[in-house]
C-alpha positions as CSV (number, residue, x, y, z in Angstrom):
1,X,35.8,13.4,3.0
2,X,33.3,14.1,5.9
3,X,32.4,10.6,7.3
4,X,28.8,10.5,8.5
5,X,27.4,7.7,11.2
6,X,25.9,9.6,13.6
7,X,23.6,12.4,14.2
8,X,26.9,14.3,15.5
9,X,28.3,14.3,12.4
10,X,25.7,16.3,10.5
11,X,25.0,18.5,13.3
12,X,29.1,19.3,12.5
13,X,28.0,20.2,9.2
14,X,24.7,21.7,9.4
15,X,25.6,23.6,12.5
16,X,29.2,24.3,13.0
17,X,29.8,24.1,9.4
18,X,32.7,22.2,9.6
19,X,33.4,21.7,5.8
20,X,33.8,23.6,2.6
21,X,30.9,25.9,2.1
22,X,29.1,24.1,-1.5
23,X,28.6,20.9,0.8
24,X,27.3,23.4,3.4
25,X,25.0,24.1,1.4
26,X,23.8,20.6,0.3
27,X,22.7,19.5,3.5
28,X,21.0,22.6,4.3
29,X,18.8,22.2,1.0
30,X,17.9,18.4,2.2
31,X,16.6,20.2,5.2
32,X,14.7,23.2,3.8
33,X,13.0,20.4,1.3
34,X,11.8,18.0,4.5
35,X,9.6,18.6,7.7
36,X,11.3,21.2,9.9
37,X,11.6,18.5,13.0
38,X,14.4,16.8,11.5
39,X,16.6,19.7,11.9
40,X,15.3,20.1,15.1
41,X,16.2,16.7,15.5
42,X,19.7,17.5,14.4
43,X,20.1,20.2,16.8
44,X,19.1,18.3,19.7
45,X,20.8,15.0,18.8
46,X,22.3,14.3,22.2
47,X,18.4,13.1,23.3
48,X,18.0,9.8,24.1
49,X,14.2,8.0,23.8
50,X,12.5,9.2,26.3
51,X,13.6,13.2,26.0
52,X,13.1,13.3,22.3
53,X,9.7,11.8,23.1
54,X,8.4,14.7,25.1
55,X,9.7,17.2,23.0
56,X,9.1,16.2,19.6
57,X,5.7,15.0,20.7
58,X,6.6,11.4,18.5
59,X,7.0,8.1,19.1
60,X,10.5,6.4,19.8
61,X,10.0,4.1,16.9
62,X,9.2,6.9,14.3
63,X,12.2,9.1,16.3
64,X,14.1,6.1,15.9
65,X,13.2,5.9,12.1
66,X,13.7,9.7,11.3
67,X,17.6,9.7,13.3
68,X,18.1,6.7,10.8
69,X,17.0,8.1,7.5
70,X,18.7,11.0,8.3
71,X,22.0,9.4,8.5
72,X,21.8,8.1,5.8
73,X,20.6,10.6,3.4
74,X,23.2,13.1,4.3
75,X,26.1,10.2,4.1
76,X,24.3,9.5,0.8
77,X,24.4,13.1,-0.5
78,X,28.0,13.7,0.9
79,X,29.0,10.5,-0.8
80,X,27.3,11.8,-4.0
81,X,29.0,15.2,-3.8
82,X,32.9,14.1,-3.2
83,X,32.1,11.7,-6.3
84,X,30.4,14.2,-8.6
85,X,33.5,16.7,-7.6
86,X,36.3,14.0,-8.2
87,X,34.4,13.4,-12.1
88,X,34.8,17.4,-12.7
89,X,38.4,17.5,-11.6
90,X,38.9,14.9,-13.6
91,X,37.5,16.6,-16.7
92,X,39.7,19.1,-16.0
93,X,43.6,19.1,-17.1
94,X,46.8,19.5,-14.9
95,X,44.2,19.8,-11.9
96,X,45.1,18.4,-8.4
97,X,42.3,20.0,-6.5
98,X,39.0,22.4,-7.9
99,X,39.6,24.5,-4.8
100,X,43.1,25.4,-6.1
101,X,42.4,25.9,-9.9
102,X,39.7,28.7,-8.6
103,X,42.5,30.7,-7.2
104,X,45.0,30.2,-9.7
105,X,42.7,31.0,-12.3
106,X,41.8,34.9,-9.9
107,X,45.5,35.2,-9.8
108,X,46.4,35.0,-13.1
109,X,44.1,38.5,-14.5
């Protein structure tokens, strides 16, 4: 599981893609559905203060408040979708990993 506490994290996800491809897409509908500055704010995470300042044209306190919410949405949804995966493998009998049933299941017709 992907363990997020820093805007380097998600920029592994969101940019690099750096894990499996459903929770790929996840994070990339949590930023199609908010203001296109926090991907921008994803992208450039490396900013301190005074940088993101002049070229987000914000505040440090609301940039401060956006790098924070961010965090923790994505750690919320990543959380979320590692649980809500382990609940349908467990529905699932004789089943060690969902990846793994998928090809077993192609390989069998």
């Amino acid at each position: 599981m992907e363990n997020i506490k820093a805007l380097e994290d998600v920029y592994k996800i969101l940019y690099l893609k750096q894990c499996n491809k459903e929770l790929i897409s996840v994070v990339e509908r949590y930023f199609v559905a908010h203001k296109s500055i926090y991907k921008k704010i994803v992208k450039f995470y490396y900013y301190d203060v005074r940088q993101a300042k002049c070229c987000f044209n914000i505040n440090a306190t609301e940039y401060q408040e956006i790098r924070y919410k961010i965090c923790t949405d994505v750690a919320e949804l990543v959380r979320d979708y590692y649980k809500n995966r382990a609940n349908r493998i467990e529905k699932i009998e004789n089943v060690v990993d969902l990846l793994a049933h998928k090809k077993r299941i192609k390989r069998q017709y």
